[in-house]
C-alpha positions as CSV (number, residue, x, y, z in Angstrom):
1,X,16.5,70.1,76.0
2,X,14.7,68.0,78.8
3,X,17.1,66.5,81.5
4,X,17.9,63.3,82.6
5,X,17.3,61.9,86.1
6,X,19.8,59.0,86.6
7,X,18.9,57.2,90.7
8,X,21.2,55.1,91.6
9,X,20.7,52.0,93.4
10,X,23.9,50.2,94.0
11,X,26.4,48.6,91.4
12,X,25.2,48.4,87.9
13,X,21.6,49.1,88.6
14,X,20.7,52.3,88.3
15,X,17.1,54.0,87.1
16,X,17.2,56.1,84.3
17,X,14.2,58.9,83.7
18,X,14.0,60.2,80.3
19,X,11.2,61.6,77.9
20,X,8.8,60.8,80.8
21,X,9.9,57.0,80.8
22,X,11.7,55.2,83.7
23,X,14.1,52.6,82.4
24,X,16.3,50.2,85.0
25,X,19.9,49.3,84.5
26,X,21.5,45.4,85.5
27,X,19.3,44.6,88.0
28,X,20.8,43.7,91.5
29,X,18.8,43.9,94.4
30,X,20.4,40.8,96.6
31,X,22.3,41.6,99.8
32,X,25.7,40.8,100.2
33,X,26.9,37.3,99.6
34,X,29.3,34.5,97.5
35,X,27.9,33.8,94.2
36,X,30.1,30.4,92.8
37,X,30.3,30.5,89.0
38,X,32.8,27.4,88.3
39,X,36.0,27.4,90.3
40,X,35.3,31.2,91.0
41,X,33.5,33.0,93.5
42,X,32.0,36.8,92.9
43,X,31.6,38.5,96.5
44,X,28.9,40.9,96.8
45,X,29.7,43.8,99.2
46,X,26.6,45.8,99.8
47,X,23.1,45.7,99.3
48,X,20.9,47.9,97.1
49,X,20.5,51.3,98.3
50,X,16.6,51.4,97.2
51,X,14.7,48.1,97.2
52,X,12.9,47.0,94.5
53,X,9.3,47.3,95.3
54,X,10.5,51.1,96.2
55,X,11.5,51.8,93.0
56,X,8.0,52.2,91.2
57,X,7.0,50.4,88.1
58,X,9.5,51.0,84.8
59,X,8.9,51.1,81.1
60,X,11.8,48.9,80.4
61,X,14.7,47.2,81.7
62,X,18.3,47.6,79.9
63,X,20.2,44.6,80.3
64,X,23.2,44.2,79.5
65,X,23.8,40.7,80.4
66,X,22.4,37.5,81.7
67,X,25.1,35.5,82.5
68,X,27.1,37.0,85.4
69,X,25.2,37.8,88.6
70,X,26.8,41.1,89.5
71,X,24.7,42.2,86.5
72,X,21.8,40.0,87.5
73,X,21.6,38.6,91.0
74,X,18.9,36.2,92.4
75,X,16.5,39.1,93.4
76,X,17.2,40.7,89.6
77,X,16.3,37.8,88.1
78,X,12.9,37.8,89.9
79,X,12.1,41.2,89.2
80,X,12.7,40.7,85.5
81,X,9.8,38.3,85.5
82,X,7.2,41.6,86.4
83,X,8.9,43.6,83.9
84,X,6.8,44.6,80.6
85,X,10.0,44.6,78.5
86,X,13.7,43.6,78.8
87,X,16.0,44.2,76.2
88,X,19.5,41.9,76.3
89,X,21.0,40.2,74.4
90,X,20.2,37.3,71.6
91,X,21.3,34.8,74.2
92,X,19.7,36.4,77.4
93,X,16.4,36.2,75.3
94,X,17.5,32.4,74.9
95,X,18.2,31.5,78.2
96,X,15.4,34.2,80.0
97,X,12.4,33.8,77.9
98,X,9.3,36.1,79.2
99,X,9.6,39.6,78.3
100,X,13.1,39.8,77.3
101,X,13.9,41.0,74.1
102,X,17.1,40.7,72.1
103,X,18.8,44.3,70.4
104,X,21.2,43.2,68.4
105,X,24.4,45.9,67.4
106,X,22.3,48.4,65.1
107,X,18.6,47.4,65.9
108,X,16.3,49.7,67.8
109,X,13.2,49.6,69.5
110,X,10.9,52.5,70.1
111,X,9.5,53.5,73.3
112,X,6.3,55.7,73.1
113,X,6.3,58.6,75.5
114,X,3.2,59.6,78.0
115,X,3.5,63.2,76.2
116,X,3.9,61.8,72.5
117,X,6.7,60.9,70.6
118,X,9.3,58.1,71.3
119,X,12.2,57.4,73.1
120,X,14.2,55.4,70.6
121,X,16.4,52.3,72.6
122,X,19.2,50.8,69.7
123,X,21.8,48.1,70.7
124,X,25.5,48.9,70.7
125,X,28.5,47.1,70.8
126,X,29.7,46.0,74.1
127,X,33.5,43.9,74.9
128,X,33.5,42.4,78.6
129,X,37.1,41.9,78.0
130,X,40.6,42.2,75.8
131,X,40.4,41.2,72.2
132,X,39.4,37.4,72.3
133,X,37.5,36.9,75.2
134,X,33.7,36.3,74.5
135,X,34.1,33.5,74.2
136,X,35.1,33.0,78.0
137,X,33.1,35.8,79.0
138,X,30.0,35.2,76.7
139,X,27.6,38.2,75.2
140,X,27.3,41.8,76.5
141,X,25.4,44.8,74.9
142,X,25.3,48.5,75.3
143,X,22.4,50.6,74.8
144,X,22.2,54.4,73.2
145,X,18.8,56.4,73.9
146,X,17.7,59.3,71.8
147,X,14.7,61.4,71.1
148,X,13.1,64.5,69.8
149,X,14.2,66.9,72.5
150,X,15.7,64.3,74.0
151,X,20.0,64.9,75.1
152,X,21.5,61.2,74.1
153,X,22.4,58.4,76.4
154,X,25.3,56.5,76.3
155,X,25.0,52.8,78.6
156,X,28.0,51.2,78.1
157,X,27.2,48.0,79.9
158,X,30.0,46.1,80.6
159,X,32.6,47.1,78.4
160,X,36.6,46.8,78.6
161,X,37.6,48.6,74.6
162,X,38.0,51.8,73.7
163,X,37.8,50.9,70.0
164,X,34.1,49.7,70.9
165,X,33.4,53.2,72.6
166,X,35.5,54.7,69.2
167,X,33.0,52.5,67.3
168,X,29.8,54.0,69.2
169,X,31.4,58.1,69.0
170,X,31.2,57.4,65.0
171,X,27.8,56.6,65.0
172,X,26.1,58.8,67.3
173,X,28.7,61.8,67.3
174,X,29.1,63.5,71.0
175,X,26.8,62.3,73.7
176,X,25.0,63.9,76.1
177,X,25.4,61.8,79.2
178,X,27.6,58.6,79.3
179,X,26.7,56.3,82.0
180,X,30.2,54.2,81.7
181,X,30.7,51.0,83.9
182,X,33.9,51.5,85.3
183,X,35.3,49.3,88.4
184,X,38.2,48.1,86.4
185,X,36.9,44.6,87.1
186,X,39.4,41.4,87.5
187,X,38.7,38.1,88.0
188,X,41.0,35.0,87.3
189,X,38.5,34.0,84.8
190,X,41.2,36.2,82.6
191,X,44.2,36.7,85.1
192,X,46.1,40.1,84.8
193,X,43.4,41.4,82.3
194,X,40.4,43.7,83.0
195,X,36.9,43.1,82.2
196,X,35.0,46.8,82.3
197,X,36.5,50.0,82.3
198,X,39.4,51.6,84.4
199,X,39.3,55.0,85.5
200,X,41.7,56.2,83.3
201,X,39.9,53.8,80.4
202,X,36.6,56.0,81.3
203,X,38.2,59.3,81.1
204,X,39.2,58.5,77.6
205,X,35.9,57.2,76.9
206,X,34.1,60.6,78.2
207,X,36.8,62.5,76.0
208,X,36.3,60.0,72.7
209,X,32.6,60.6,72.9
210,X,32.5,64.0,73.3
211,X,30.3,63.5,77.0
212,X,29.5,66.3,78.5
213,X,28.2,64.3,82.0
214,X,29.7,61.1,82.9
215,X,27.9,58.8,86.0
216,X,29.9,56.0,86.4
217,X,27.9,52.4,87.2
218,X,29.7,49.5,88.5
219,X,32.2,50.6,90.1
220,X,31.8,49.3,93.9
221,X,29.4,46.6,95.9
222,X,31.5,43.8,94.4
223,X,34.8,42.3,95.5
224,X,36.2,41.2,91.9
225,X,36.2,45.6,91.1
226,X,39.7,47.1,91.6
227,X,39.2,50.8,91.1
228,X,36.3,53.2,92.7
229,X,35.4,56.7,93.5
230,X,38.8,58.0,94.8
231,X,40.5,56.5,91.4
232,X,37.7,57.9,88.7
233,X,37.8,61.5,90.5
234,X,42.4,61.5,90.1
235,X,41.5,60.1,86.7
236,X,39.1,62.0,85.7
237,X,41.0,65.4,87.1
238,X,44.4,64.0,85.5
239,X,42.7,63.7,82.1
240,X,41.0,67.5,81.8
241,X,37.6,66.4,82.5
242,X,36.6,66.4,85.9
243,X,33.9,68.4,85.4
244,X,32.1,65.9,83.2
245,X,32.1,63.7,85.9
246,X,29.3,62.8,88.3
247,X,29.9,59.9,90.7
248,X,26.9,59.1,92.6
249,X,26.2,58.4,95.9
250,X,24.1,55.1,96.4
251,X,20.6,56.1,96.7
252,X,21.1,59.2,94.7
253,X,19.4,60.9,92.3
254,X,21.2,62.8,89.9
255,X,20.1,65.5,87.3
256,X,21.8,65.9,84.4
């Protein structure tokens, strides 16, 4: 089966090489700074590890949200408007216009590969919160990639459930590589609740789907995350599947 090369670039962002296409997670590529939204304020931390114009041109981008800019800063937003295809959400495409496309729960787009055959992109259920929350923390997607030949590829973008990841283990059966975001993020937007994944909530994920590598996403570079590498590896080793797990240095590229 052909590998997959996962780069990461700092946060959510990460670029994903598969079947001979290069796709681009959440794309962040501002330095640190306050972003405002309402009476909150998001704090980013650290820059990208590999600037933008370094990165090389991409297939497609995998967004999994529009509306909070630790998923899609200033500098994100730009590079989106160079990109021959973005595929979000119904209302990213809304809001976005240009080349973004929305993937509802189910649908799928095909990706032709340089060698023949496709890489096959379908939209999966995401929840960026407990049980009642979009409508506070609006629309989020997930993606699953698959191929001839191809191991499968589990973005969870950012997503809090387990039933969702329960949900996505049914469908597809055990994944290759999950690529879970997992900073356990909290914000008063929904005090005392968490928005993405803990560690603990992403060992269960890797053991619910089966995953034989795990790369966690999202997990540092913003103020509002409350777990990171030093939680994910006792987690992970507490749970009976630290070997699953990757964490990746920023600027990394992994194999997998």
């Amino acid at each position: 089966m052909t590998q997959t090369t996962i780069q990461y670039v700092g946060g959510p962002t990460a670029l994903i090489e598969i079947g001979g296409l290069r796709l681009l997670t959440d794309p962040t590529f501002d330095g640190p700074g306050e972003y405002p939204i309402g009476a909150r304020v998001l704090a980013k931390t650290a820059g990208p590890a590999v600037a933008a114009e370094d990165l090389g041109p991409v297939d497609a981008v995998l967004l999994s949200h529009d509306q909070h800019p630790d998923n899609l800063d200033r500098a994100g937003r730009e590079y989106l408007a160079a990109a021959p295809l973005v595929l979000s959400t119904s209302a990213a495409e809304g809001r976005l216009g240009g080349s973004v496309r929305a993937l509802a729960d189910g649908e799928h787009v095909d990706l032709p590969r340089p060698g023949g055959g496709t890489l096959r992109v379908t939209g999966v259920p995401a929840q960026h919160g407990p049980d009642g929350s979009e409508h506070l923390v609006g629309e989020v997607t997930g993606f699953v990639l698959t191929g001839e030949g191809l191991p499968t590829v589990y973005v969870s973008g950012d997503n809090a459930s387990l039933d969702v990841v329960r949900t996505i283990a049914d469908r597809v059966g055990p994944v290759d590589v999950a690529v879970l975001f997992a900073g356990g993020a909290s914000t008063p937007l929904i005090p005392g609740a968490y928005l993405t994944l803990t560690s603990a909530l992403a060992a269960e994920a890797a053991r619910i789907l089966g995953a034989q590598h795990v790369v966690p996403l999202h997990f540092e570079h913003w103020g509002h995350f409350t777990q990171g590498p030093e939680t994910l590896l006792e987690a992970f080793t507490q749970a009976g599947v630290r070997e699953a797990l990757r964490v990746p240095e920023p600027g990394e590229r992994l194999t997998v």
